[in-house]
N, C-alpha and C positions, 0 to 999 in steps of 0.2 A: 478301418479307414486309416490309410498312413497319411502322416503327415509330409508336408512338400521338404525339401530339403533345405536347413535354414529358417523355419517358419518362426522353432522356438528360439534362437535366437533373436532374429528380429525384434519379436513380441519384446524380451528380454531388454533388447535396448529402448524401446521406445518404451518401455513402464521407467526403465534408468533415467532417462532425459525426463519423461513427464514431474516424475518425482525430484531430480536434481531440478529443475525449475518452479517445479512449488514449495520447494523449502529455501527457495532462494529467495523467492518472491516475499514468503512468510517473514522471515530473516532480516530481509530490508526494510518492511512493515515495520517491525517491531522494533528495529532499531530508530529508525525514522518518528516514530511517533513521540517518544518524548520530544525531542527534538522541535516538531510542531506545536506543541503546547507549550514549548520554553519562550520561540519565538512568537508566540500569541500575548503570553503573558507579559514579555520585553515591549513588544508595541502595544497592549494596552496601559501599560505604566507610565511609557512615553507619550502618547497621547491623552493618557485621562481618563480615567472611568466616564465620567460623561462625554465628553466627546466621542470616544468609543461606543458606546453606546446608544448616542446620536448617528453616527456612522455605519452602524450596523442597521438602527430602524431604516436608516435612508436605503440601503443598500438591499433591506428586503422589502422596500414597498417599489421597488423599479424592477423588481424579479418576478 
């Protein structure tokens, strides 16, 4: 069976985009994440262990 002209190419790029998009994806994850837990930590200190905590019971008995 031959292959169409072009096929493995094609293949080729769309594995290169698939994968330059999930290590970008990843990348950004991982950079992003401490980051979220910095700004979690800043507004729970700012508001208060308790009120924070108040704030969250409220927020999962309306979910």
């Amino acid at each position: 069976m031959r292959l169409v002209r072009g096929t493995r190419t094609k293949a080729g790029w769309v594995t290169a985009i698939a994968t330059t998009g999930y290590l970008y994806k990843f990348t950004i994850a991982v950079l992003c994440t401490p980051l979220i837990y910095l700004v979690h930590a800043l507004i729970e200190k700012y508001l208060g262990k308790e009120k924070a905590t108040e704030m969250k019971k409220a927020a999962l008995a309306k979910g």
